[in-house]
C-alpha beads as a LAMMPS data file, in Angstrom:
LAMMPS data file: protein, C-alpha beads

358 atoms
357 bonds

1 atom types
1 bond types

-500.0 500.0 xlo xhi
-500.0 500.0 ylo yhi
-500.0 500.0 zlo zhi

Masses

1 110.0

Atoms # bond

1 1 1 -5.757 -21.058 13.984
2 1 1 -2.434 -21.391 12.315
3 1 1 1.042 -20.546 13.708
4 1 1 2.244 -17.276 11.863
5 1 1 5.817 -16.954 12.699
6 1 1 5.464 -16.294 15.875
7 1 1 1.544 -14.925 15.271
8 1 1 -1.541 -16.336 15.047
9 1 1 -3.893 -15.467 12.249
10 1 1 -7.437 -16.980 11.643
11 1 1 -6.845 -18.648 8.088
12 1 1 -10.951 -19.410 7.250
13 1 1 -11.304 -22.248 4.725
14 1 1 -14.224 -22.465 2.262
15 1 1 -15.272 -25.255 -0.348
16 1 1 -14.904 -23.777 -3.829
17 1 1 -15.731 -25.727 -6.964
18 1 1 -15.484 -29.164 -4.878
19 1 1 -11.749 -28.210 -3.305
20 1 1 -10.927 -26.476 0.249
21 1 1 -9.047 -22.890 -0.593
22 1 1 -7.870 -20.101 1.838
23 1 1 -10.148 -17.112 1.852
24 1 1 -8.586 -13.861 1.619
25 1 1 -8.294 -11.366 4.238
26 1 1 -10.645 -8.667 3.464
27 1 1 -10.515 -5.205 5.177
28 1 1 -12.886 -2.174 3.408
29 1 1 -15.123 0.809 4.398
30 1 1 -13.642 4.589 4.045
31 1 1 -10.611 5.969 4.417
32 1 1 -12.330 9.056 7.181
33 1 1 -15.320 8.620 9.742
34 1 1 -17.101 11.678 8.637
35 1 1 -20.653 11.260 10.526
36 1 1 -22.546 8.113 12.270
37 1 1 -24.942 8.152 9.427
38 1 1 -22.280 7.836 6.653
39 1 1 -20.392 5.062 8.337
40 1 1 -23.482 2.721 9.434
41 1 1 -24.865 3.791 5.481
42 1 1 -21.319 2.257 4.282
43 1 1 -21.296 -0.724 6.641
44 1 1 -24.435 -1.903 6.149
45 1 1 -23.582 -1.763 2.286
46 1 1 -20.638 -3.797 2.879
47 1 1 -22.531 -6.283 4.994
48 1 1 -24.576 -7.393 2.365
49 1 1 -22.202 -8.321 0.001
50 1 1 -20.810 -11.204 2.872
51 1 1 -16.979 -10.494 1.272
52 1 1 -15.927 -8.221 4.123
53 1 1 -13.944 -9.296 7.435
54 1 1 -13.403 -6.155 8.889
55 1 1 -14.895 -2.511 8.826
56 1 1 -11.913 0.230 8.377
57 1 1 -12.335 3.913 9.505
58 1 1 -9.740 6.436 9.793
59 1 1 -10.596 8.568 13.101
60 1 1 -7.172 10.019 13.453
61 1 1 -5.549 11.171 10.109
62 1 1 -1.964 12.396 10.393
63 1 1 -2.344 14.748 6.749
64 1 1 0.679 16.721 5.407
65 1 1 -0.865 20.021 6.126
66 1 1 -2.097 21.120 9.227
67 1 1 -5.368 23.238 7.600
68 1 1 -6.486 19.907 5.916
69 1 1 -9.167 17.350 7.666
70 1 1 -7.631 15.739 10.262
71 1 1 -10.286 13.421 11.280
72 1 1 -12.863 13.418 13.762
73 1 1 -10.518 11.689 16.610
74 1 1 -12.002 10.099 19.526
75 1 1 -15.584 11.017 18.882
76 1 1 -15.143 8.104 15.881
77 1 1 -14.845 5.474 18.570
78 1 1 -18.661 5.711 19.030
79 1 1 -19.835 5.553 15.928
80 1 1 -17.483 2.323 15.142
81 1 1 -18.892 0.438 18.327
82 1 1 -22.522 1.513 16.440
83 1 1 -21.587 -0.153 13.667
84 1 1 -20.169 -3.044 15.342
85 1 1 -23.489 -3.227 17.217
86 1 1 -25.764 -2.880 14.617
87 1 1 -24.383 -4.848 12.012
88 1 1 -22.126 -7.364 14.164
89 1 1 -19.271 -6.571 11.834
90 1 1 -15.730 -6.405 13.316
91 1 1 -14.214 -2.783 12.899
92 1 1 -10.742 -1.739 12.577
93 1 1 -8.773 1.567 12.380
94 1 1 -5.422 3.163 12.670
95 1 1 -3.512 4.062 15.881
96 1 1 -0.607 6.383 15.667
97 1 1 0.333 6.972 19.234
98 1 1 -0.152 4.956 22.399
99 1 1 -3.177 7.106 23.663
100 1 1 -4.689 6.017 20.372
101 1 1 -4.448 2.494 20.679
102 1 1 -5.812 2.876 24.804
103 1 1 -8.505 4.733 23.438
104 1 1 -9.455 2.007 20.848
105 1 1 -9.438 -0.521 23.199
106 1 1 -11.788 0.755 25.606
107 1 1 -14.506 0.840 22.625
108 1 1 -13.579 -2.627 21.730
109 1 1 -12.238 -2.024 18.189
110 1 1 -11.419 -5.713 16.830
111 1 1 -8.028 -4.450 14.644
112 1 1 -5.458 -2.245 14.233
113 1 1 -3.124 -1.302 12.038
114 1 1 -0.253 1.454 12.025
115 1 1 0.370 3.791 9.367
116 1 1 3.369 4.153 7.004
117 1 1 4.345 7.699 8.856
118 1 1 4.336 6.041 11.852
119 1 1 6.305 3.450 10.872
120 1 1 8.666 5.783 10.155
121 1 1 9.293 6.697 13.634
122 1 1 10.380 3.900 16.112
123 1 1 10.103 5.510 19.477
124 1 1 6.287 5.954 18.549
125 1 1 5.697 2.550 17.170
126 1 1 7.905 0.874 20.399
127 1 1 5.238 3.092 22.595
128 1 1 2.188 1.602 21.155
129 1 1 3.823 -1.940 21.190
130 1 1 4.337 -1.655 24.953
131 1 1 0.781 -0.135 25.020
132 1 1 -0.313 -3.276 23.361
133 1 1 1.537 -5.547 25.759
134 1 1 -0.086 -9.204 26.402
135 1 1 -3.369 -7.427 24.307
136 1 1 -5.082 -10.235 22.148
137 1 1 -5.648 -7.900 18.829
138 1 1 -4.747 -8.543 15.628
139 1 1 -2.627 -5.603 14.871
140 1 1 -1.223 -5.098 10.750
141 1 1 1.823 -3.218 10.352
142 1 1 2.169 -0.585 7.031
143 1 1 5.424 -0.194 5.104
144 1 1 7.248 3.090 6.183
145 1 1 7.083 5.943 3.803
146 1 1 10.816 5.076 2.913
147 1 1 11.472 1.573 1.127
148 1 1 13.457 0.811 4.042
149 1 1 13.360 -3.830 4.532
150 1 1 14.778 -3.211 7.795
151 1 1 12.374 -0.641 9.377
152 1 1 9.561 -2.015 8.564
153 1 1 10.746 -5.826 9.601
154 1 1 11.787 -3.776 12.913
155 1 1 8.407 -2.502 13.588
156 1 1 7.045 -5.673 13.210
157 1 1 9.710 -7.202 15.454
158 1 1 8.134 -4.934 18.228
159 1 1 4.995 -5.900 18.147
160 1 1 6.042 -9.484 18.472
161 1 1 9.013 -8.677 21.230
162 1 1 6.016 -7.392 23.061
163 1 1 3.875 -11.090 22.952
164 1 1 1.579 -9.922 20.407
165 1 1 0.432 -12.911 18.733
166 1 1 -1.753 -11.238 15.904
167 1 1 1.008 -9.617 13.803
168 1 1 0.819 -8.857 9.803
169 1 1 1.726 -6.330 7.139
170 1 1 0.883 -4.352 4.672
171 1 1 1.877 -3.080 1.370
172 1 1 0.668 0.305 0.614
173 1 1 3.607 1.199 -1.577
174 1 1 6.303 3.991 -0.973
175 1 1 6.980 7.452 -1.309
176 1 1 9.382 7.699 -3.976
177 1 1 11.242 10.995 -5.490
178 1 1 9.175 11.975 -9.039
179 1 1 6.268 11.734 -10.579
180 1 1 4.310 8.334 -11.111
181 1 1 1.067 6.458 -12.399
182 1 1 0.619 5.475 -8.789
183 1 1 0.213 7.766 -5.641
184 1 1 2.802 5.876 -3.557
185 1 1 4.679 3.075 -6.378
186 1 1 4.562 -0.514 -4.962
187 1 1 7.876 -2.573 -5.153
188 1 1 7.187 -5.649 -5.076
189 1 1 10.252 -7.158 -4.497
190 1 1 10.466 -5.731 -1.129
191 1 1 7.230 -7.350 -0.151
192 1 1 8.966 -10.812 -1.272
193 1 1 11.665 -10.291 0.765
194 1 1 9.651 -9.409 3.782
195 1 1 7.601 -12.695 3.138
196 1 1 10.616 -14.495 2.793
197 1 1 12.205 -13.271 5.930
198 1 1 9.249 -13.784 7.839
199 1 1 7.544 -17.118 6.372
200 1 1 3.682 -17.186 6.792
201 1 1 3.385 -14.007 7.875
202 1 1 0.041 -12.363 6.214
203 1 1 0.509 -9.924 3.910
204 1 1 -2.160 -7.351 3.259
205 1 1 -2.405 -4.968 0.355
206 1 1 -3.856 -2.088 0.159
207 1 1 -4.327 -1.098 -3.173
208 1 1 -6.042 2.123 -2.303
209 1 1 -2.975 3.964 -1.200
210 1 1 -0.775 2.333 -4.058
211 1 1 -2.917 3.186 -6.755
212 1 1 -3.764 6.803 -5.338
213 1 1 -7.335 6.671 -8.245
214 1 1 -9.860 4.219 -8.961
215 1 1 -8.978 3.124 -12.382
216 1 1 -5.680 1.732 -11.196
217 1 1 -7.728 -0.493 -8.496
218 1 1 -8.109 -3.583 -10.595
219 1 1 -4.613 -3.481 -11.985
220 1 1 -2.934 -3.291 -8.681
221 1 1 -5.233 -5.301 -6.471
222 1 1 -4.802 -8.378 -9.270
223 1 1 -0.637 -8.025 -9.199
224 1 1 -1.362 -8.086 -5.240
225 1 1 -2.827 -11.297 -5.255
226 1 1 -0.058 -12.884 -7.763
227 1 1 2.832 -11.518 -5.528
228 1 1 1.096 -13.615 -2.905
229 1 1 -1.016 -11.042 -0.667
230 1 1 -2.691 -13.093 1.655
231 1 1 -5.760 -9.836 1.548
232 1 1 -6.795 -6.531 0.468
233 1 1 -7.616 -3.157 2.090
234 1 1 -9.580 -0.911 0.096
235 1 1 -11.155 2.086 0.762
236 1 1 -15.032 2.151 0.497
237 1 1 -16.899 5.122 0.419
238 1 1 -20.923 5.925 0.028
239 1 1 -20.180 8.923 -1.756
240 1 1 -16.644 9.121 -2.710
241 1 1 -16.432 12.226 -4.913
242 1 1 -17.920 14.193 -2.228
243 1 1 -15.351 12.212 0.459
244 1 1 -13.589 14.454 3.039
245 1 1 -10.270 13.114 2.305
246 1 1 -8.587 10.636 -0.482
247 1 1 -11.489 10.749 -2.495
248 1 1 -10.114 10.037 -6.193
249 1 1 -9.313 6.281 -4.731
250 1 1 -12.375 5.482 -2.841
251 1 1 -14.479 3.516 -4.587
252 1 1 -18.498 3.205 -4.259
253 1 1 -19.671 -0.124 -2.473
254 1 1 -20.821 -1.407 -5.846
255 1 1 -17.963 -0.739 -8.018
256 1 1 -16.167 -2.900 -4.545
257 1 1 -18.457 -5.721 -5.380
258 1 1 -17.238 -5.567 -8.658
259 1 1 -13.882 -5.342 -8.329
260 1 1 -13.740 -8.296 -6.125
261 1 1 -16.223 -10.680 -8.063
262 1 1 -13.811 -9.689 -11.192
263 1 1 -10.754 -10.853 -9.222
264 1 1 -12.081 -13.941 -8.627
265 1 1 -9.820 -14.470 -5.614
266 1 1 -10.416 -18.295 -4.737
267 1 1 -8.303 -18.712 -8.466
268 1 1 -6.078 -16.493 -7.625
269 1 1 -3.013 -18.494 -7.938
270 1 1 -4.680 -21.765 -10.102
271 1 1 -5.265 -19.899 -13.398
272 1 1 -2.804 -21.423 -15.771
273 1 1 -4.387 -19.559 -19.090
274 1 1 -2.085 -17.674 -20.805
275 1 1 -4.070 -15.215 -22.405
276 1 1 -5.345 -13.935 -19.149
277 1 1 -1.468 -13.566 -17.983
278 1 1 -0.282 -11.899 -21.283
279 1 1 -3.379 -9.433 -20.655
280 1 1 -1.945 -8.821 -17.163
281 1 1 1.567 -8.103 -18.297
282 1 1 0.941 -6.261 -21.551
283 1 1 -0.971 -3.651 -18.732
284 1 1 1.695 -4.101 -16.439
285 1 1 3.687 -3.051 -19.280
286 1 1 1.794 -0.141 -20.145
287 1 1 1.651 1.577 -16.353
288 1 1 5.655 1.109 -16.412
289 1 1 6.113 2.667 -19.892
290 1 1 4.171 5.668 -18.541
291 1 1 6.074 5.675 -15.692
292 1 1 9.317 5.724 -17.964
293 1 1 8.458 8.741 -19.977
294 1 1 7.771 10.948 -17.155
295 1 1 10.726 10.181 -15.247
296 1 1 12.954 10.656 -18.004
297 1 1 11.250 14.144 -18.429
298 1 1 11.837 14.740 -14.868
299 1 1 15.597 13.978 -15.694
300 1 1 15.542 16.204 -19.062
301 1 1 14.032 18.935 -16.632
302 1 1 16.515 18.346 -13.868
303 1 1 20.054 19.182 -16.711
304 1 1 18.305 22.060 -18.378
305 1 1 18.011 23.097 -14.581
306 1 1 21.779 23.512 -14.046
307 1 1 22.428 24.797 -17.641
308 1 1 20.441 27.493 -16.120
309 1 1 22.440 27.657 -12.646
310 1 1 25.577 27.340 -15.003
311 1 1 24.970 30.060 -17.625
312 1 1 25.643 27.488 -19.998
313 1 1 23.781 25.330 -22.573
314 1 1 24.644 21.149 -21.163
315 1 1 26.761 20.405 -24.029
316 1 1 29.527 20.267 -21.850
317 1 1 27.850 16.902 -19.891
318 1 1 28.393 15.612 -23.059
319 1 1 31.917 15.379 -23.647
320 1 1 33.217 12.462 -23.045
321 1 1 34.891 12.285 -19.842
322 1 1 32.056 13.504 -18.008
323 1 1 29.764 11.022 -19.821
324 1 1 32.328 7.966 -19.044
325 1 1 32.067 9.230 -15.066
326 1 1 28.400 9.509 -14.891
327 1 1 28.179 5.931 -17.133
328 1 1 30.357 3.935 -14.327
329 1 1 27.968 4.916 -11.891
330 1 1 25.379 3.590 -13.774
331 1 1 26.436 0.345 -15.110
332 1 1 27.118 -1.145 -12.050
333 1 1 23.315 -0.480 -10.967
334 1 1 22.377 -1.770 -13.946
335 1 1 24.642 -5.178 -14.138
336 1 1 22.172 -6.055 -11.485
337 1 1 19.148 -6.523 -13.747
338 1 1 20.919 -7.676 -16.670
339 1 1 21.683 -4.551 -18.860
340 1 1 24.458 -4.456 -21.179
341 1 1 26.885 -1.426 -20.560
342 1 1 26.744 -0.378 -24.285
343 1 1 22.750 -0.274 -24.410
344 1 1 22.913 1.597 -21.285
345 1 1 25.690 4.350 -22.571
346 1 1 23.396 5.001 -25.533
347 1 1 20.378 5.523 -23.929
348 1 1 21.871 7.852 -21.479
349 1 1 23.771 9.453 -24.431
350 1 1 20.449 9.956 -26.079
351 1 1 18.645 11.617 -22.995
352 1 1 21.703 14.252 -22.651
353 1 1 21.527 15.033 -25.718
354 1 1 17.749 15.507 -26.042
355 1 1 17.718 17.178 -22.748
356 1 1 20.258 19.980 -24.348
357 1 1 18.313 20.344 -27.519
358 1 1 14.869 20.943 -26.054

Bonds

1 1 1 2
2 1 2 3
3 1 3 4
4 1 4 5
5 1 5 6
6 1 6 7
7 1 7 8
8 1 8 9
9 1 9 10
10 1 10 11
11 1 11 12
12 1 12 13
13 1 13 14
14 1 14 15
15 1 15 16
16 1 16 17
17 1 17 18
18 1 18 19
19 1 19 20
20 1 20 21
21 1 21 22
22 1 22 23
23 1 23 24
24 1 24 25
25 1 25 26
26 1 26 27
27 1 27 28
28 1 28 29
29 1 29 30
30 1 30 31
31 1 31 32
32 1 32 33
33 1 33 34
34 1 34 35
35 1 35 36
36 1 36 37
37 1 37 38
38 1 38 39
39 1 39 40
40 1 40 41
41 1 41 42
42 1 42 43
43 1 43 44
44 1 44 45
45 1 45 46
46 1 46 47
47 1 47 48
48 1 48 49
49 1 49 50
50 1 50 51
51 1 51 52
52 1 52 53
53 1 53 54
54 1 54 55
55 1 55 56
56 1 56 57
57 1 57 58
58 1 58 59
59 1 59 60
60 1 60 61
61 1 61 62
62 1 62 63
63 1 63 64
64 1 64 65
65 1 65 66
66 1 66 67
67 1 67 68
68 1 68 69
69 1 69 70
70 1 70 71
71 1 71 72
72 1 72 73
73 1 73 74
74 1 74 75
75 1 75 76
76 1 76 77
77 1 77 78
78 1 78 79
79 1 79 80
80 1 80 81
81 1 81 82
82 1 82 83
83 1 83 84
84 1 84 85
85 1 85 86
86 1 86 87
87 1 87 88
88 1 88 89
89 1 89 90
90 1 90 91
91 1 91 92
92 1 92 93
93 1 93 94
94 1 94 95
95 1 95 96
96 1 96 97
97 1 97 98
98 1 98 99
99 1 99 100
100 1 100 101
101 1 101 102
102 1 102 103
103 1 103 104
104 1 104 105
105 1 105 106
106 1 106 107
107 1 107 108
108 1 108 109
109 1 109 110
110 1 110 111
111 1 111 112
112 1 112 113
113 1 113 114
114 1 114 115
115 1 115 116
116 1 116 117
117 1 117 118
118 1 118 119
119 1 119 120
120 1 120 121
121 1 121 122
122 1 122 123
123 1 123 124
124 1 124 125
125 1 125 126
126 1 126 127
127 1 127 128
128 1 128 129
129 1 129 130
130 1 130 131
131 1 131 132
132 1 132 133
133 1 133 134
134 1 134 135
135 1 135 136
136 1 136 137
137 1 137 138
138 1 138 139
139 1 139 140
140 1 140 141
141 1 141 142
142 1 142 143
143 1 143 144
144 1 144 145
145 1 145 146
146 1 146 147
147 1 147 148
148 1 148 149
149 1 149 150
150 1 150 151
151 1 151 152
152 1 152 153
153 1 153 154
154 1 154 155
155 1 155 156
156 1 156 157
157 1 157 158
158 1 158 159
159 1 159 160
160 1 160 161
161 1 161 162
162 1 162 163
163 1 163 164
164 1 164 165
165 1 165 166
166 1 166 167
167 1 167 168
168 1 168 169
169 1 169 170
170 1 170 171
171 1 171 172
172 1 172 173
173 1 173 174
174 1 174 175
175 1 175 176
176 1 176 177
177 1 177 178
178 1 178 179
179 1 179 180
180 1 180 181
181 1 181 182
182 1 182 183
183 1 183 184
184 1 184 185
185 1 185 186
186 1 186 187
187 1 187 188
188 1 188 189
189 1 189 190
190 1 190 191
191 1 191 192
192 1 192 193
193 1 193 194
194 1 194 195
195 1 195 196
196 1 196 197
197 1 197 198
198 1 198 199
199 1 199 200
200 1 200 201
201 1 201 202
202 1 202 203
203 1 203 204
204 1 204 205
205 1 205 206
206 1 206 207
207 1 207 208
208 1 208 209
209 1 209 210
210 1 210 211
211 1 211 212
212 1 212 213
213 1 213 214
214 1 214 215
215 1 215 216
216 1 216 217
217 1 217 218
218 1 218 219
219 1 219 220
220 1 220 221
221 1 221 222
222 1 222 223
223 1 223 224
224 1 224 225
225 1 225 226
226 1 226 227
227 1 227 228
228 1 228 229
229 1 229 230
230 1 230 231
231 1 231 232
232 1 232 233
233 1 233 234
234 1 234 235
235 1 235 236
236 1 236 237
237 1 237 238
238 1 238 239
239 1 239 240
240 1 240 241
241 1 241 242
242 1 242 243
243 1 243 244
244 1 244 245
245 1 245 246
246 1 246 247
247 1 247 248
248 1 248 249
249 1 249 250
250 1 250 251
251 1 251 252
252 1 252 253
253 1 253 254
254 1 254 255
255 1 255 256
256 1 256 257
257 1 257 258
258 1 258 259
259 1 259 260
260 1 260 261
261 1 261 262
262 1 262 263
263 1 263 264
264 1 264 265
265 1 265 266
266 1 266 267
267 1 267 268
268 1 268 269
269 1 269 270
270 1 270 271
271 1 271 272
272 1 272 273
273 1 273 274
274 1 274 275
275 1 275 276
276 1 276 277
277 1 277 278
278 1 278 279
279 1 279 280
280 1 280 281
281 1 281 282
282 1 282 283
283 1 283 284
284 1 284 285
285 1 285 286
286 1 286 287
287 1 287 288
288 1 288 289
289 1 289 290
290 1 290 291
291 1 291 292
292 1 292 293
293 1 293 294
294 1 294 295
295 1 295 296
296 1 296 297
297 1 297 298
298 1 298 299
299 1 299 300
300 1 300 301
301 1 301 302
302 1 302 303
303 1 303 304
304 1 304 305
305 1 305 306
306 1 306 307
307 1 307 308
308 1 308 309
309 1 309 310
310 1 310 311
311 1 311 312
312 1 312 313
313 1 313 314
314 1 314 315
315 1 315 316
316 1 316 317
317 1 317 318
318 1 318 319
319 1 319 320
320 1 320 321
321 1 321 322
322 1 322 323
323 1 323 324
324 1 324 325
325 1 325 326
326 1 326 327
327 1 327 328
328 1 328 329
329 1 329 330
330 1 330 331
331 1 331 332
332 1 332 333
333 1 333 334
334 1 334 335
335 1 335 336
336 1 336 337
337 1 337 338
338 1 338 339
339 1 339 340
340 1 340 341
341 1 341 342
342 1 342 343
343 1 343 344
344 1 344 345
345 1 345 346
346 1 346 347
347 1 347 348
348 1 348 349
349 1 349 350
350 1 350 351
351 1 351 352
352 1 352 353
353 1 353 354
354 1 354 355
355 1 355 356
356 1 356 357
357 1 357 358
């Protein structure tokens, strides 16, 4: 066991091509216990692949609308112990209130983690810390919904206040304002600056949530590893398309397999090829340009919305004084990454003016 900060998380070494390397923490099965049958037909699927550390299940899902699947709650509990019994896997899920977590430990669940809405909400996540209290369980602490640094280094700090020694995180990217390629947009940088603040601390991905569909699994999972995840969750399914929740980014157990021999994950950080990188980036590239033209739609939309308010075509946000105003703003967030004020003004200049022509 190696000292985490403050935690202590199993690090399991394995020979690979003659040399000792860390293997990744690896955390898969489906997002929702739906029956006993389709979680012992996904863990036993798992199993035989040898990748997997831990068993997920969502028993308690805290959805947006109260007439959507909600999970099957406590009842779950059971049917993870099964699994745990019959297969001798360790199982995890997610608590999101103190009579969660009790509840979980009276069936012996081996992990848990807390979700990003929870997260959001200190009282709750101080309540299941104190629940927690002097518990030995690895528990793995989401981002909040927000990309809030401090909130989610605070929930962390609770956990560990409370003598938790088993504390990580996880990326599962952030609710941001617009549309996207990805369900909830990672950003990276705050995961570097939690790793940074908290050195050694293991870092978790879970593409799943981030990428929001299967064909964005690869692409995401891959950056994970290269921003220095120490493991993945992904969400596993028998029969995804017919899944009762999250089903466009549940993959089937095979296309997991795949996805995980493709990443190759004991090289993860001793490729030095360069055609393999430029591959990387030129996809990385092509996610972010897609990203780029539908926010700057959702900008076009957004002035042609209060023309309309205005009774008035937007050639007035043209004029120059208005233009200068709104430019200040700008440069100074963009001085930050480098941007010269004079590319900026005529890209911004070109939007407006679009935007009032369409």
């Amino acid at each position: 066991m190696e000292k985490i900060n403050g935690s202590y998380l199993e690090k399991k070494v394995e020979k690979h091509n003659g040399e000792n390397s860390i293997k990744p923490l690896i955390i898969a099965g489906p997002c929702s216990a739906e029956s006993p049958e389709q979680l012992l037909e996904a863990a036993n699927s798992l199993k035989s692949g040898g990748n997997v550390d831990y068993f997920r299940a969502g028993l308690w899902k805290p959805r947006t609308s109260p007439d959507s699947f909600q999970g099957v709650g406590a009842v779950g509990l059971n049917w993870l112990r099964e699994v745990k019994q019959e297969t001798g896997m360790m199982v995890a899920t997610e608590v999101g209130c103190e009579k969660h977590a009790l509840e979980a430990l009276k069936f012996d669940v081996d992990l848990l983690w807390i979700g990003a809405r929870t997260v959001s909400n200190p009282f709750i996540v101080q309540e299941i810390a104190e629940a927690l209290r002097g518990v030995d369980i690895p528990v793995l602490v989401k981002n909040p919904l927000n990309p809030d640094l401090e909130l989610w280094l605070g929930a962390i700090a609770r956990f560990m206040k409370q003598g938790i020694s088993q504390v990580g995180a996880i990326h599962r990217g952030f609710s941001l304002w617009g549309r996207s390629v990805y369900r909830n947009p990672p950003i990276w940088k705050i995961q570097r600056s939690l790793q940074e603040r908290l050195p050694g601390i293991t870092m978790v991905c879970d593409p799943s949530h981030i990428a929001g569909k299967r064909s964005l699994l690869p692409l995401v999972s891959r950056k994970a590893m290269q921003e220095g995840a120490n493991g993945l969750m992904i969400e596993v399914h028998p029969d995804p398309v017919n899944a009762m929740s999250d089903a466009p980014q549940q993959l089937n157990p095979k296309s997991f397999y795949n996805l995980i021999r493709d990443l190759d994950l004991h090289s993860r950080h001793a490729s030095s090829a360069a055609d393999p990188l430029i591959d990387e980036l030129t996809s990385e590239i092509d996610q972010v340009d897609e990203l780029l033209v539908h926010t700057i739609a959702s900008r076009m939309e957004l002035s042609r919305q209060i023309a309309m308010m205005k009774n008035s075509d937007c050639s007035g946000d043209l004029q120059p004084a208005n233009l200068e105003k709104a430019l200040e703003r700008l440069h100074l967030l963009a001085s930050d990454d480098g941007l010269r004020p004079d590319f900026v003004h005529r890209l911004f200049y070109e939007i407006q003016r679009e935007s009032c022509n369409m």
